[in-house]
N, C-alpha and C positions, 0 to 999 in steps of 0.2 A: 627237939625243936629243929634243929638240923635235919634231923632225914626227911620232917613232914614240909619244910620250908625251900629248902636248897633245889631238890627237883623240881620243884614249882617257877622256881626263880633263876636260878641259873642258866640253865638249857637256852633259855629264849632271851631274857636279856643282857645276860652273859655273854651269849655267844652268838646267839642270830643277831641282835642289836648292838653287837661291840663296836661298831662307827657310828651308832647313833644316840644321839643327847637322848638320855631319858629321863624323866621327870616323875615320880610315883607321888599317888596320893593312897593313903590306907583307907578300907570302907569298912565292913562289919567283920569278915573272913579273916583280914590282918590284925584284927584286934582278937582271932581267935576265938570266933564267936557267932552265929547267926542272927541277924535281926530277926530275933522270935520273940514275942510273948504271950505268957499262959497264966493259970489262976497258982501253978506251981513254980513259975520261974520267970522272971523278966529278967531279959540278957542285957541292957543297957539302960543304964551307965554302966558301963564296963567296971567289973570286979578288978580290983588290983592286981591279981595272980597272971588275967589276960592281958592286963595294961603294961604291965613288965617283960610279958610273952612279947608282946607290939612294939613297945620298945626297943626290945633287943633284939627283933630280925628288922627293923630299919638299922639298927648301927652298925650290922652285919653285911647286908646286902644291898640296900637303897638310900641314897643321901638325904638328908635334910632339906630343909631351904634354906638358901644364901639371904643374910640381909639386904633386905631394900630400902632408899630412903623415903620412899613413901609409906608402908608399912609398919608400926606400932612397932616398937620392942617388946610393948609389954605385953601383945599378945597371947591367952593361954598357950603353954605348951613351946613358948618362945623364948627367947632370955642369950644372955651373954652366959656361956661356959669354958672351962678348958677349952672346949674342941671350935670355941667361935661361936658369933653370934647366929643362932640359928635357929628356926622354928621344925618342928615335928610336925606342924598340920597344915599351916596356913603359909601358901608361899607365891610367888611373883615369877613368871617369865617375861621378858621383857627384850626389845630390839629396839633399842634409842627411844625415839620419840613415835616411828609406824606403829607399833603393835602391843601391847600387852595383854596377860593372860594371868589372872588371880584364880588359882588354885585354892581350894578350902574342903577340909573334912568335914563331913557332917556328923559322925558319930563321936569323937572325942571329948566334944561337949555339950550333948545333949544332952536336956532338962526332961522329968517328967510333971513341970508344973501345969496342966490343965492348960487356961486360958494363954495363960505368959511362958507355957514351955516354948523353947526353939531347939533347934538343929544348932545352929552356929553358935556358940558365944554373943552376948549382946555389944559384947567391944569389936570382934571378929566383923557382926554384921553393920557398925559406924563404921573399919574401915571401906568393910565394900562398898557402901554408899558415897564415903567420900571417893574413892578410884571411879565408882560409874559416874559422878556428877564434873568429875575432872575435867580438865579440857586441855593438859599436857600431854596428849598420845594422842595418835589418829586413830587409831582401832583397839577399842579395850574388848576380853570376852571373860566371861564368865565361865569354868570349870568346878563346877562343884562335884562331889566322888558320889552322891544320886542325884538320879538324871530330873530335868524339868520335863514336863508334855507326856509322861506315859507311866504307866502304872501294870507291876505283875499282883499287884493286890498282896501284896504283902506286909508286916505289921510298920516296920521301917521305913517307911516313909511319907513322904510329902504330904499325903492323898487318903482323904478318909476309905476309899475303896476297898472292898473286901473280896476275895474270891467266890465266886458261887459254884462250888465243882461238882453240882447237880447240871446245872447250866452251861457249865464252862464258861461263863462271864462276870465280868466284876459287876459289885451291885454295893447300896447305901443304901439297903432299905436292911439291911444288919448293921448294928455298930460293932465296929472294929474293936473287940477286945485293948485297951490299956492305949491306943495311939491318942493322939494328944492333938486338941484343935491351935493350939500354938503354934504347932510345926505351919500347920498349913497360912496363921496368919502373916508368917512371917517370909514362908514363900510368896505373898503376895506382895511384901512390901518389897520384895526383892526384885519381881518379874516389872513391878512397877513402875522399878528404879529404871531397871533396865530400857522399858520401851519409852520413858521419857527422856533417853540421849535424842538429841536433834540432830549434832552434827558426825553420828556413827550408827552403824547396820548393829540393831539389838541384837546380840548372838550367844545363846549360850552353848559349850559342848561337854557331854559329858558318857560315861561309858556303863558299867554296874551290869546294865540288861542282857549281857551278853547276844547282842542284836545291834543293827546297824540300820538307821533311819533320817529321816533329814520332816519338821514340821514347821508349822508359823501358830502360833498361840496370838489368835485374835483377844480374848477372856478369859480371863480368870479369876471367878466369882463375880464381884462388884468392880473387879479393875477390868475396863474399857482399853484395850490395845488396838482396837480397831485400825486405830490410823496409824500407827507405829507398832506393826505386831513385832513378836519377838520369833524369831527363828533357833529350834531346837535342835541340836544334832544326837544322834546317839551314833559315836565317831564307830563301831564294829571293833569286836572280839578276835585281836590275832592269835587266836588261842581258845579252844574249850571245847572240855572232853563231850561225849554226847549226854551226860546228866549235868551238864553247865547249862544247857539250852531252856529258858523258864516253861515253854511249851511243854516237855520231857517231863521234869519234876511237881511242876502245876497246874499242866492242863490247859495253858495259857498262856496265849504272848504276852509280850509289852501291848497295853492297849489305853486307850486317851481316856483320864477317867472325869467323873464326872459333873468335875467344878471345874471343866475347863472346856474351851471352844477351841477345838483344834481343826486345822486344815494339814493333812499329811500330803508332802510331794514325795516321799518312800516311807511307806508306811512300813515299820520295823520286819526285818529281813533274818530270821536267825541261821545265818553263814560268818562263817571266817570272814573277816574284813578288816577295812582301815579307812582314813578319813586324810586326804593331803588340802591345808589350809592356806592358800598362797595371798598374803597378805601387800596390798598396792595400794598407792595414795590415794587413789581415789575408789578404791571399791575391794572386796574380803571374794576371792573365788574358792569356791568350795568341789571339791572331786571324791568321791566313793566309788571305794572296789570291794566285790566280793571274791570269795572262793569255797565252792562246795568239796569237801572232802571225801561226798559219795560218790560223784560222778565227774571229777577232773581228778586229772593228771598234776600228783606236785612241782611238772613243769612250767605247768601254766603260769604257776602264778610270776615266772619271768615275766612273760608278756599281756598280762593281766590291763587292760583298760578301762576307763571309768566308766559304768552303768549307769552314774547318774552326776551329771555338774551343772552349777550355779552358779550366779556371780549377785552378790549383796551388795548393795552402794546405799551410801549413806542418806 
């Protein structure tokens, strides 16, 4: 576990990130495992053997989350122990009363029940409801570990989308082997929640794609964001080898699939990248930078400047 975990992990935020706070959420890969399934093998819910694996390289390498007092104790995967109260999946970043940021793993406990399957826990998904309907923070966001607005057609997630690798484009005129229309109900009560804040920029950000993009989700099935869209980021990959890249392994980028009405102001970019989120009382500015590995110099990225900035207000 060590050999396959440590160079993955150390090198970069060991030691290129050793001044900086980092924060991990686990996706499918941490639980030792591929969001795949087939008429031989469904990978999730995770098998015990992988869930011990996932365990024991966070108490190895990457912290927990710190209690919060908004935050359930009892949340799955949460609890008082020896080592403090602390959760494994579901966690809070927080600066006073400007900003927070609810982190949440989507595979830990994920259901495969049809209609009422979900991503999140059904307790997990009352707290986010109550934090998005809050009105003690100026700027709340949403990080879930798969991302909202884009889809590589893959079985794990959100998005009933399938790959069509005659096409090269995603399609729903095939059903998705074993994904679960749950998932998708319950991203909608979530995008919901989100673009009906009044007094904050609906923002979610999230990573998984290995791509780096910035959209605004007017629709999502039957939910009407029009007047309140929600703004999607896919923050970029400081990091991935060249079969990380979904277009390499799939044939396919991140692409808007098709229960959703999307407006892309950077449509997903698969380069090295990072997302700086500077958070003010009265508005969330957003800055992306890339870096291509085939054709710059690893000096650049000293003097590397934003290709694309925004500013969100409420």
């Amino acid at each position: 576990m060590k050999a396959a975990a440590g160079p993955q992990i150390v090198p970069v935020y060991g030691t290129d990130f050793r001044s900086t706070p980092i924060f991990f959420l686990q996706d499918d890969h941490d639980h030792w495992e591929n969001d795949a399934a087939s008429d031989e093998i469904v990978n999730f819910p995770i098998p015990w053997f992988q869930l011990q694996l996932a365990r024991a390289t966070q108490q190895l390498y990457y912290p927990e989350f710190l209690p919060d007092a908004a935050r359930p104790t009892g949340l799955p995967w949460s609890g008082v122990s020896d080592r403090g109260d602390l959760s494994e999946s579901f966690g809070t970043v927080r600066y006073g009363t400007l900003a927070e940021v609810v982190l949440y793993d989507v595979r830990r406990t994920l259901t495969l029940n049809g209609p009422t399957a979900v991503f999140v826990d059904p307790q997990v998904e009352n707290w986010l409801m109550d934090r998005t309907a809050s009105t003690d923070v100026r700027h709340l966001v949403h990080a879930p570990s798969n991302p909202f607005g884009w889809s590589a057609g893959k079985w794990g997630e959100w998005y009933p989308d399938m790959l069509d690798r005659d096409a090269a484009e995603l399609t729903t005129s095939v059903q998705k082997p074993y994904w679960q229309e749950g998932w998708l109900a319950q991203h909608d009560r979530l995008v919901s929640a989100i673009s009906a804040q009044r007094d904050r920029a609906p923002l979610v950000i999230s990573g998984d794609l290995h791509a780096i993009g910035v959209g605004r989700m007017h629709r999502a099935g039957g939910v009407n964001m029009g007047a309140r869209p929600v703004t999607t980021v896919l923050s970029g990959p400081v990091g991935t080898s060249i079969r990380g890249f979904p277009s390499v392994v799939r044939g396919i980028g991140a692409s808007i699939p098709s229960h959703l009405e999307m407006e892309e102001s950077v449509a997903p970019i698969e380069d090295h990248g990072f997302t700086i989120v500077d958070f003010l009382p009265d508005r969330i500015s957003l800055r992306q930078y890339k870096w291509d590995v085939d054709r710059q110099p690893l000096e650049a990225i000293d003097t590397l400047e934003p290709f694309y900035s925004t500013d969100l207000n409420a």
